[in-house]
PyMOL Python script that loads the backbone (N, CA, C, O; Angstrom):
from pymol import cmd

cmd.read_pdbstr("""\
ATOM      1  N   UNK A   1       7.697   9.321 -28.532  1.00  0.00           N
ATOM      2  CA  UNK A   1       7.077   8.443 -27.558  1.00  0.00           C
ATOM      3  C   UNK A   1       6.721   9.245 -26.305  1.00  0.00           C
ATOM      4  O   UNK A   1       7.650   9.930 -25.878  1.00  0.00           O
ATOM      5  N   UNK A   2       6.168   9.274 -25.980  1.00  0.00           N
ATOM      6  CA  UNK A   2       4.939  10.161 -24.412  1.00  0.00           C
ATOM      7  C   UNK A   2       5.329   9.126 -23.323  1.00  0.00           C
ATOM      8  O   UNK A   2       5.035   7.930 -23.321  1.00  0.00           O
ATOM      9  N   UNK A   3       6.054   9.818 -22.390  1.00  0.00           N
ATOM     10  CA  UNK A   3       6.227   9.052 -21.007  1.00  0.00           C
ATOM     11  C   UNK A   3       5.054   9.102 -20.337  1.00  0.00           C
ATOM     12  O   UNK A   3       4.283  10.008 -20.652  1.00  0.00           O
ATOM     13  N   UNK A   4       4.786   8.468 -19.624  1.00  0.00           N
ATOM     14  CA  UNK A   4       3.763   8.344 -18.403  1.00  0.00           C
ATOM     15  C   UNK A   4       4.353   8.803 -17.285  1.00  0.00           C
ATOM     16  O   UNK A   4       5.411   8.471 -16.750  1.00  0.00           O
ATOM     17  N   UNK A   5       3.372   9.775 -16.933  1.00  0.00           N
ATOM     18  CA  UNK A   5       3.716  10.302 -15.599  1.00  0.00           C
ATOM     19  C   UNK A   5       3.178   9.594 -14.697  1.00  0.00           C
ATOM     20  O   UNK A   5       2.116   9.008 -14.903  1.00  0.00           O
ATOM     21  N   UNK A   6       3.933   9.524 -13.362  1.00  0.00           N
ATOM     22  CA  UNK A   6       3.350   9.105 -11.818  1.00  0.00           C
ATOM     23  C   UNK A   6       2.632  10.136 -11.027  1.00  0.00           C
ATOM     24  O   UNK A   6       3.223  11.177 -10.737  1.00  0.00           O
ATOM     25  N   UNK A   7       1.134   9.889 -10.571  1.00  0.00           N
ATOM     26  CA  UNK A   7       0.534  11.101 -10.044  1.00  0.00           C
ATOM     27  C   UNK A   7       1.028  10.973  -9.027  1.00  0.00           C
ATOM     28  O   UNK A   7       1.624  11.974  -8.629  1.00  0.00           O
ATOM     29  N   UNK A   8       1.046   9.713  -8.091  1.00  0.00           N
ATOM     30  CA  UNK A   8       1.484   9.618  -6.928  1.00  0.00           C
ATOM     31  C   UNK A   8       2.798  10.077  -6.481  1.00  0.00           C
ATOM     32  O   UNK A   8       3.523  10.006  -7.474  1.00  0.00           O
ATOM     33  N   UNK A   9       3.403  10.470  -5.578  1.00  0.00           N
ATOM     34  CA  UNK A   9       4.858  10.403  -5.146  1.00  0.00           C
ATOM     35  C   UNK A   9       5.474   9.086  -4.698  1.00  0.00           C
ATOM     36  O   UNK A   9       4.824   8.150  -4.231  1.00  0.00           O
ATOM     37  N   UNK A  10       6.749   9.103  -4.881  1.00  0.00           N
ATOM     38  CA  UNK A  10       7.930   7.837  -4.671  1.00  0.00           C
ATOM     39  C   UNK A  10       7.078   7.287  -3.137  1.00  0.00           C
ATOM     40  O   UNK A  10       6.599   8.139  -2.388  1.00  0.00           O
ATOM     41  N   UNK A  11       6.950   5.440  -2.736  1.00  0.00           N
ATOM     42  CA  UNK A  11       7.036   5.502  -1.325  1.00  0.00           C
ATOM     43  C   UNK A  11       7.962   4.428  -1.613  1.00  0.00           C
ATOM     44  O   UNK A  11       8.680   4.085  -2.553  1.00  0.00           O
ATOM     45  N   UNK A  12       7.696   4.059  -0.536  1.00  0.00           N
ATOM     46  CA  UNK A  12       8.372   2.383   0.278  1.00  0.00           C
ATOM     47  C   UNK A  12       7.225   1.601   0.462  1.00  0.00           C
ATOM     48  O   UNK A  12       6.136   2.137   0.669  1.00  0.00           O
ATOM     49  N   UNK A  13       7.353   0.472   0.410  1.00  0.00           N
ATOM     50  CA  UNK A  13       6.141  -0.192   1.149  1.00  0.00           C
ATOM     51  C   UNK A  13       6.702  -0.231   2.902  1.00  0.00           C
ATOM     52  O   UNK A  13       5.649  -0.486   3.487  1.00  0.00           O
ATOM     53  N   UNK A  14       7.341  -0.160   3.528  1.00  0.00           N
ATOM     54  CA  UNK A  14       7.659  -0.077   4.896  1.00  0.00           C
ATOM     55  C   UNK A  14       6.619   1.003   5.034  1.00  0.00           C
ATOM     56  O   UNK A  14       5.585   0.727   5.643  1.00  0.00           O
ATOM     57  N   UNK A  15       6.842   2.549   4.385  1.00  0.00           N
ATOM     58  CA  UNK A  15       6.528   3.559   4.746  1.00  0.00           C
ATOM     59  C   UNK A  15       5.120   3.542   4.925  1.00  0.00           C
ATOM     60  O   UNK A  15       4.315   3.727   5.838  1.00  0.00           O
ATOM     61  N   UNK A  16       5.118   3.188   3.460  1.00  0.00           N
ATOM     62  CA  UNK A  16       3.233   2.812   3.514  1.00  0.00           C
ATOM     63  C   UNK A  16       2.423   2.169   4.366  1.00  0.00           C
ATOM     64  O   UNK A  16       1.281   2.519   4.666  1.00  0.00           O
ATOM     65  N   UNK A  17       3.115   1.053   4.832  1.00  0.00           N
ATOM     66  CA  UNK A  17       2.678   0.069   6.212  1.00  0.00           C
ATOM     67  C   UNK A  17       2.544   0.998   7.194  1.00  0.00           C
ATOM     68  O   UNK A  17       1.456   1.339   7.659  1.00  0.00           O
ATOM     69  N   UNK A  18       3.815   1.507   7.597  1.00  0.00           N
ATOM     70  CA  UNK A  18       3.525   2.402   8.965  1.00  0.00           C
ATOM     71  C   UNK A  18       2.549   3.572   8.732  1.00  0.00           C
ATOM     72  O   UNK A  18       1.728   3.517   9.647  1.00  0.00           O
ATOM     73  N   UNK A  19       2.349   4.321   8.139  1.00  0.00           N
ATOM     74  CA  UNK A  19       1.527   4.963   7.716  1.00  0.00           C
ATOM     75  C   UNK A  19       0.175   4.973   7.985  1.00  0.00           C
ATOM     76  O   UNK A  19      -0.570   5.758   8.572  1.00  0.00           O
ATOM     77  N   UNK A  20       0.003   3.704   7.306  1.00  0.00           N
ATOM     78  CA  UNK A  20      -1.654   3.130   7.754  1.00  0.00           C
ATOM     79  C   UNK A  20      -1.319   2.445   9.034  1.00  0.00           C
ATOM     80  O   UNK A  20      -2.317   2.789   9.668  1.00  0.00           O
ATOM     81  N   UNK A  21      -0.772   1.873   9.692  1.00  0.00           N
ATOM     82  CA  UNK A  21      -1.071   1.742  11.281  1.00  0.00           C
ATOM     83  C   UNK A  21      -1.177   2.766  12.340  1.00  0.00           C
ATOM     84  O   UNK A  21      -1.810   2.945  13.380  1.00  0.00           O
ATOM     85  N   UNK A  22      -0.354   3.312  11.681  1.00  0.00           N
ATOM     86  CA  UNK A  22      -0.123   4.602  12.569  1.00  0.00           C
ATOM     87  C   UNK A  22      -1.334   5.256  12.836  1.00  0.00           C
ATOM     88  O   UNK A  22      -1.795   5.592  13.927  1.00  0.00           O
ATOM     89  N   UNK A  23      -1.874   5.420  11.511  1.00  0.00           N
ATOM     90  CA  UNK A  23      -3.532   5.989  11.560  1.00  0.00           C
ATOM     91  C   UNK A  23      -4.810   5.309  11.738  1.00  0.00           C
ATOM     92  O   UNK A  23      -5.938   5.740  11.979  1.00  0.00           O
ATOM     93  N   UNK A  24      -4.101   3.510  11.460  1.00  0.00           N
ATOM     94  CA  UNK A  24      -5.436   2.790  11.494  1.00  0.00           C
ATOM     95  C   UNK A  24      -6.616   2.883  10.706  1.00  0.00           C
ATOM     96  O   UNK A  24      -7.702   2.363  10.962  1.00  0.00           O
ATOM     97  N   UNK A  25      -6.274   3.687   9.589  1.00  0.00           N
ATOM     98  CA  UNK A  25      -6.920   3.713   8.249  1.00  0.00           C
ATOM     99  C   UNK A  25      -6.269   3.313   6.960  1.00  0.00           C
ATOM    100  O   UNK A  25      -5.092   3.582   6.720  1.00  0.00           O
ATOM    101  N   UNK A  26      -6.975   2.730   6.215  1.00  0.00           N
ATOM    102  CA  UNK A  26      -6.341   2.515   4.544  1.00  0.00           C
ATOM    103  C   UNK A  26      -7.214   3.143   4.057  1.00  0.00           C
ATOM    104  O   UNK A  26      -8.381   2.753   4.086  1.00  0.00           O
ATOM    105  N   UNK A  27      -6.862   4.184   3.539  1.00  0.00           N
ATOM    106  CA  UNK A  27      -7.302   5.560   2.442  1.00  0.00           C
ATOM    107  C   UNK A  27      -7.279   5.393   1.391  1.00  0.00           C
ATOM    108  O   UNK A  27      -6.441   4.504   1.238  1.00  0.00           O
ATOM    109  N   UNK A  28      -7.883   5.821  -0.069  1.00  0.00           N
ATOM    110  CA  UNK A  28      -8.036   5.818  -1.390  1.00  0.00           C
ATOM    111  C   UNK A  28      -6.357   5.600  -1.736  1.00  0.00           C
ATOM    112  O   UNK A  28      -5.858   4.619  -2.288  1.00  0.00           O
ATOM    113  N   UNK A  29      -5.668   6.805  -1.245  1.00  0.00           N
ATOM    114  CA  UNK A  29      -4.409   7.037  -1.523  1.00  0.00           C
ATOM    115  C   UNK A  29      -3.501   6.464  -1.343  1.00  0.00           C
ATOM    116  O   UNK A  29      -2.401   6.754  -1.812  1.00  0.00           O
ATOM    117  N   UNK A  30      -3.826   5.184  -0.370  1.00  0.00           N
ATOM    118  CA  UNK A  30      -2.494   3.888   0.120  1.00  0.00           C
ATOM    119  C   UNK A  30      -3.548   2.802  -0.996  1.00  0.00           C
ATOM    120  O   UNK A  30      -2.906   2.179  -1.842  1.00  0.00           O
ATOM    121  N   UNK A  31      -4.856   2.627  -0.986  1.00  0.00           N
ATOM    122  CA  UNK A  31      -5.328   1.523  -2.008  1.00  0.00           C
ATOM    123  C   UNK A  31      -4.442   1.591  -3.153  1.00  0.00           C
ATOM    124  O   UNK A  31      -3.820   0.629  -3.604  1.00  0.00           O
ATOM    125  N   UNK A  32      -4.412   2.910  -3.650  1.00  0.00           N
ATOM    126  CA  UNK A  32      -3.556   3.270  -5.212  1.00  0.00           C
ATOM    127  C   UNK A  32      -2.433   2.924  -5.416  1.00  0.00           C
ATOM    128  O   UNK A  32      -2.084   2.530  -6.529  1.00  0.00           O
ATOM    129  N   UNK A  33      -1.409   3.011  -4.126  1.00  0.00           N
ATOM    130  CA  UNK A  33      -0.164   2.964  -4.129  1.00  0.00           C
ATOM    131  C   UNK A  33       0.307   1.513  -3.989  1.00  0.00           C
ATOM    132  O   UNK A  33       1.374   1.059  -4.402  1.00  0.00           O
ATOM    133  N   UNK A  34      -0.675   0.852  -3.329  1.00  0.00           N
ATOM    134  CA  UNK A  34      -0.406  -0.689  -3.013  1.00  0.00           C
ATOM    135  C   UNK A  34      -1.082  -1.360  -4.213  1.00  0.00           C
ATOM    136  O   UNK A  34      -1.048  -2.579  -4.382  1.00  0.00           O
ATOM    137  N   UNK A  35      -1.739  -0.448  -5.090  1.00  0.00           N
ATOM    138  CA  UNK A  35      -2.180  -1.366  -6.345  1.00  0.00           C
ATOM    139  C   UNK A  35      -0.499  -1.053  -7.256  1.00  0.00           C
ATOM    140  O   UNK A  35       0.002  -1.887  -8.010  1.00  0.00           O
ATOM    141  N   UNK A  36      -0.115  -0.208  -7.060  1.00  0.00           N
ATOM    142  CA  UNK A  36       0.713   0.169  -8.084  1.00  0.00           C
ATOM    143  C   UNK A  36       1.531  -0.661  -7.668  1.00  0.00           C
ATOM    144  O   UNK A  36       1.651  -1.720  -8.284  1.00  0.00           O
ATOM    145  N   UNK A  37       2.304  -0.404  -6.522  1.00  0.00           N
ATOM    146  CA  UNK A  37       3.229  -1.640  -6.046  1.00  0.00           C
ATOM    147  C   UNK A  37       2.953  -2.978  -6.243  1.00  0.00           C
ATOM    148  O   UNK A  37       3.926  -3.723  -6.123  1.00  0.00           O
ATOM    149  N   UNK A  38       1.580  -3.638  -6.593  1.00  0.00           N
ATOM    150  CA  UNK A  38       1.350  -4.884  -6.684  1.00  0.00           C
ATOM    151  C   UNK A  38       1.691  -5.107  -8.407  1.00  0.00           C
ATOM    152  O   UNK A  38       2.329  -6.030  -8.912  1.00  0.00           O
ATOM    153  N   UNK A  39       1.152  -4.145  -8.972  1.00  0.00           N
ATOM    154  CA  UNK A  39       1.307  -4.419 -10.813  1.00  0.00           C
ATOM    155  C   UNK A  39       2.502  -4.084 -11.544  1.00  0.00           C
ATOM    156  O   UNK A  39       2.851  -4.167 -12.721  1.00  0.00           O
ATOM    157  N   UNK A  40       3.181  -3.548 -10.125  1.00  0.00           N
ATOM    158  CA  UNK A  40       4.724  -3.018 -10.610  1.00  0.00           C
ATOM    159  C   UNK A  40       5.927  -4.342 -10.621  1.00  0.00           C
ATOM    160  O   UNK A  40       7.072  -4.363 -11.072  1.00  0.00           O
ATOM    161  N   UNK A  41       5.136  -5.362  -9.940  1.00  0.00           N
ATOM    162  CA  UNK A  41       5.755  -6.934  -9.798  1.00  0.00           C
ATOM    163  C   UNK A  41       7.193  -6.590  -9.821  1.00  0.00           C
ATOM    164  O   UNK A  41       7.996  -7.004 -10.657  1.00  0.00           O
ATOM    165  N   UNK A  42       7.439  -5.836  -8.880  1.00  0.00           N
ATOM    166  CA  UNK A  42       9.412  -5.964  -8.359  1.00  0.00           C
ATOM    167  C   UNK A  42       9.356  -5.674  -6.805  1.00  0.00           C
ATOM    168  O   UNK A  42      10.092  -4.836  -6.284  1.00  0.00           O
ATOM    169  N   UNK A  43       8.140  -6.662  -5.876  1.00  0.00           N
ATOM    170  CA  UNK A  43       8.337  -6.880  -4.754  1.00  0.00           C
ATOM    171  C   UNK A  43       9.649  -7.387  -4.168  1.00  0.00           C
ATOM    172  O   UNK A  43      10.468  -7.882  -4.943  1.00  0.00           O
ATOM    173  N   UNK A  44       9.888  -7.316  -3.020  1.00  0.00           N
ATOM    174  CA  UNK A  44      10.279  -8.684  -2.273  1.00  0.00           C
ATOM    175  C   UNK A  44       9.738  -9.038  -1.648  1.00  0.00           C
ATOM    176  O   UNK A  44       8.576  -8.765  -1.345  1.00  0.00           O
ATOM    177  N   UNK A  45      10.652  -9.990  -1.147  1.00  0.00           N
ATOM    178  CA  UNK A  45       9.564 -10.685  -0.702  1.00  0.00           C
ATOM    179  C   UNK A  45       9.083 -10.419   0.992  1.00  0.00           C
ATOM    180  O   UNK A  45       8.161 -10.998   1.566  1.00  0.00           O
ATOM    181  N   UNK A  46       9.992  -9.388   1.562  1.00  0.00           N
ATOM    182  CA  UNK A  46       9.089  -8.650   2.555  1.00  0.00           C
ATOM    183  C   UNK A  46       8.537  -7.724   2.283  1.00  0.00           C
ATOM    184  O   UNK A  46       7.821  -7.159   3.110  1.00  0.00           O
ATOM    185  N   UNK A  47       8.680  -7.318   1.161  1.00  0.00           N
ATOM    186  CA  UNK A  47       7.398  -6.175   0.669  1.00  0.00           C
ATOM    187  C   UNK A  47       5.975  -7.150   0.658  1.00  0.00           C
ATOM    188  O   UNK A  47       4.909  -6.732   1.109  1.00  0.00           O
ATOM    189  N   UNK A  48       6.143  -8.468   0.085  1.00  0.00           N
ATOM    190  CA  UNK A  48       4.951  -8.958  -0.317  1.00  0.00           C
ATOM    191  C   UNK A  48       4.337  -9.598   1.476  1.00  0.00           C
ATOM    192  O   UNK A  48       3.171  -9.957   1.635  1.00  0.00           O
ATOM    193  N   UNK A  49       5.270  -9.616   2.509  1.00  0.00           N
ATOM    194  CA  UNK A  49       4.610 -10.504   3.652  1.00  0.00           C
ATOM    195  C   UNK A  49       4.213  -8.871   4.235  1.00  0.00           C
ATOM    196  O   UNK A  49       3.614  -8.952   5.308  1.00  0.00           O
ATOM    197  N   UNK A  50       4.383  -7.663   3.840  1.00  0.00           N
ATOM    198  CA  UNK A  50       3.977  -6.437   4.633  1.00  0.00           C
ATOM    199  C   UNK A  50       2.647  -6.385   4.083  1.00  0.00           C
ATOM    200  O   UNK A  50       1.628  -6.470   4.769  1.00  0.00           O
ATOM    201  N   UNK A  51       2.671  -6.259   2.981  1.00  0.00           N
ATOM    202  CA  UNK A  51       1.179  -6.273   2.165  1.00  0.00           C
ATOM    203  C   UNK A  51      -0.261  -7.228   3.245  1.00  0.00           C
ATOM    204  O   UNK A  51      -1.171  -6.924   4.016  1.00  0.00           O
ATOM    205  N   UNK A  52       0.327  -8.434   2.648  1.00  0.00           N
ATOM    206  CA  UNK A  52      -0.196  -9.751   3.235  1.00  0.00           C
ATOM    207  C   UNK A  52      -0.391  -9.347   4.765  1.00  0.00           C
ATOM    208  O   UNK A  52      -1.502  -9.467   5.281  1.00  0.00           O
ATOM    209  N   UNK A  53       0.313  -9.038   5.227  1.00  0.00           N
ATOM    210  CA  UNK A  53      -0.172  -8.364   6.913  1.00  0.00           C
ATOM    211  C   UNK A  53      -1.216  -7.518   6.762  1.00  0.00           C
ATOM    212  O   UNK A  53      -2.304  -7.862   7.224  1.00  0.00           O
ATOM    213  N   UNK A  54      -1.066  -6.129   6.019  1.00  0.00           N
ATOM    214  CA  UNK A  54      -2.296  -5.175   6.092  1.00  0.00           C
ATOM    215  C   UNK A  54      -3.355  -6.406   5.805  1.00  0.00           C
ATOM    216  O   UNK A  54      -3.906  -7.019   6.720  1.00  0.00           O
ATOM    217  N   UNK A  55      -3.544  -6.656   4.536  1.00  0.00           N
ATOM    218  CA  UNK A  55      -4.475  -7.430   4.363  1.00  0.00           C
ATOM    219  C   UNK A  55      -5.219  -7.948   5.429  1.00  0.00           C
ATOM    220  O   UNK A  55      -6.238  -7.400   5.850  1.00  0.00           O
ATOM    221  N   UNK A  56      -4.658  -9.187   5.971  1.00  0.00           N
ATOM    222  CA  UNK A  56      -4.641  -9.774   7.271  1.00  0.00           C
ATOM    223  C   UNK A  56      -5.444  -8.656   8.030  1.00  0.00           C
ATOM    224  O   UNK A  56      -6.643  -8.877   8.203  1.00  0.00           O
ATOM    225  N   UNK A  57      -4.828  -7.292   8.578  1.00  0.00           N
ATOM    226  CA  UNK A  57      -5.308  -6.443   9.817  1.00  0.00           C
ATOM    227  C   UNK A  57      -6.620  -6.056   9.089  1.00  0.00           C
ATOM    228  O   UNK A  57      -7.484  -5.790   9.924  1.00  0.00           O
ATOM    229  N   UNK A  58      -7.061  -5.935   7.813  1.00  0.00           N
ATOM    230  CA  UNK A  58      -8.155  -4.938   7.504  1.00  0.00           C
ATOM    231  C   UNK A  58      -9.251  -6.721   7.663  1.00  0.00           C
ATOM    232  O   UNK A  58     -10.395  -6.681   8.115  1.00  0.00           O
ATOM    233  N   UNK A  59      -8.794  -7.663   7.343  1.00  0.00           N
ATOM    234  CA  UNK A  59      -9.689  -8.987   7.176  1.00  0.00           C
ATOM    235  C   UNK A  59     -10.260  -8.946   8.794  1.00  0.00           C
ATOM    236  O   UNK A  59     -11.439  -9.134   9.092  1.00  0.00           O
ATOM    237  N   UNK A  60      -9.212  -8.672   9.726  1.00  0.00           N
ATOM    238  CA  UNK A  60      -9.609  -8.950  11.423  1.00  0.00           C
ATOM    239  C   UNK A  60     -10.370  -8.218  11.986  1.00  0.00           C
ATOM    240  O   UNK A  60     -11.049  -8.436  12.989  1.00  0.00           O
ATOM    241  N   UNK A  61     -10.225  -6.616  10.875  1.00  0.00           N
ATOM    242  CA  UNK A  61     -11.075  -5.683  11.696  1.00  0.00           C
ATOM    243  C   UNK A  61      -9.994  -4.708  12.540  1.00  0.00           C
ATOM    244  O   UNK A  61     -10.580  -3.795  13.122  1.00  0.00           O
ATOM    245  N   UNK A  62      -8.981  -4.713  12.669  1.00  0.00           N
ATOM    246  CA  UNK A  62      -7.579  -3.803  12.946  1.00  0.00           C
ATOM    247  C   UNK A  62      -7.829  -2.288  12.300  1.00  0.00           C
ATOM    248  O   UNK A  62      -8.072  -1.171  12.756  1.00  0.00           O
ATOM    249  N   UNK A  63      -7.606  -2.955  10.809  1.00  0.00           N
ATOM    250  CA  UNK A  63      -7.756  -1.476  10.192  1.00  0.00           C
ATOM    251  C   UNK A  63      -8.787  -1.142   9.403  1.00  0.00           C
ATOM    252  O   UNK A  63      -9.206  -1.782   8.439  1.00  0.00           O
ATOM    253  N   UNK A  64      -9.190  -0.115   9.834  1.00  0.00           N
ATOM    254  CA  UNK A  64     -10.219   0.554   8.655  1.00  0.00           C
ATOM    255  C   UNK A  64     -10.444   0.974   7.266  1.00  0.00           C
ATOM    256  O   UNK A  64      -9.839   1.988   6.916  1.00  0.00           O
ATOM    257  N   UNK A  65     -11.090   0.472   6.531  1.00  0.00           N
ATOM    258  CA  UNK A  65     -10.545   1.255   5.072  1.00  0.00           C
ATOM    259  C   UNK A  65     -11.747   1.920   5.152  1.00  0.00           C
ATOM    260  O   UNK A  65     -12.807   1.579   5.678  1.00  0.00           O
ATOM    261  N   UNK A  66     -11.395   3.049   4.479  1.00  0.00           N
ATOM    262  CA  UNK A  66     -12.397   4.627   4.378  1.00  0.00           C
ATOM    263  C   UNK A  66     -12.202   5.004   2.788  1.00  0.00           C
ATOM    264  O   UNK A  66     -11.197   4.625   2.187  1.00  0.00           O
ATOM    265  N   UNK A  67     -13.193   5.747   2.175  1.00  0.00           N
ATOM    266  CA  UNK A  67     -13.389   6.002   1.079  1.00  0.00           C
ATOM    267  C   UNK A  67     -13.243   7.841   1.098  1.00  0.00           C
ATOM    268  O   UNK A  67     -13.398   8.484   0.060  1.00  0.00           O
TER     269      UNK A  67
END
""", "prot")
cmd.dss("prot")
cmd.show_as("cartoon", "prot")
cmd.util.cbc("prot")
cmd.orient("prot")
């Protein structure tokens, strides 16, 4: 059986949050990680109201997403 590797490295979603505020960008590389964290369905449920915030800041115009 063939494991699947993770390209990404280990985060947090805390980390990830601060991360992108800090810079005021959401990058390819936090999209990926917050998809993974979303399909990985073992939030909590302040992982899921941190999410729901970025969201929120990129909907208001706060943060930038860049390609």
């Amino acid at each position: 059986m063939m494991k699947t590797q993770t390209l990404l490295p280990q985060f947090t979603i805390a980390e990830l949050v601060f991360q992108v505020y800090h810079s005021g960008l959401l990058t390819p590389t936090h999209r990926q990680q917050l998809k993974t964290a979303l399909l990985n369905d073992s939030l909590t449920e302040e992982d899921q109201t941190a999410i729901n915030r970025l969201l929120h800041a990129v909907r208001r115009g706060w943060l930038k997403v860049v390609d």
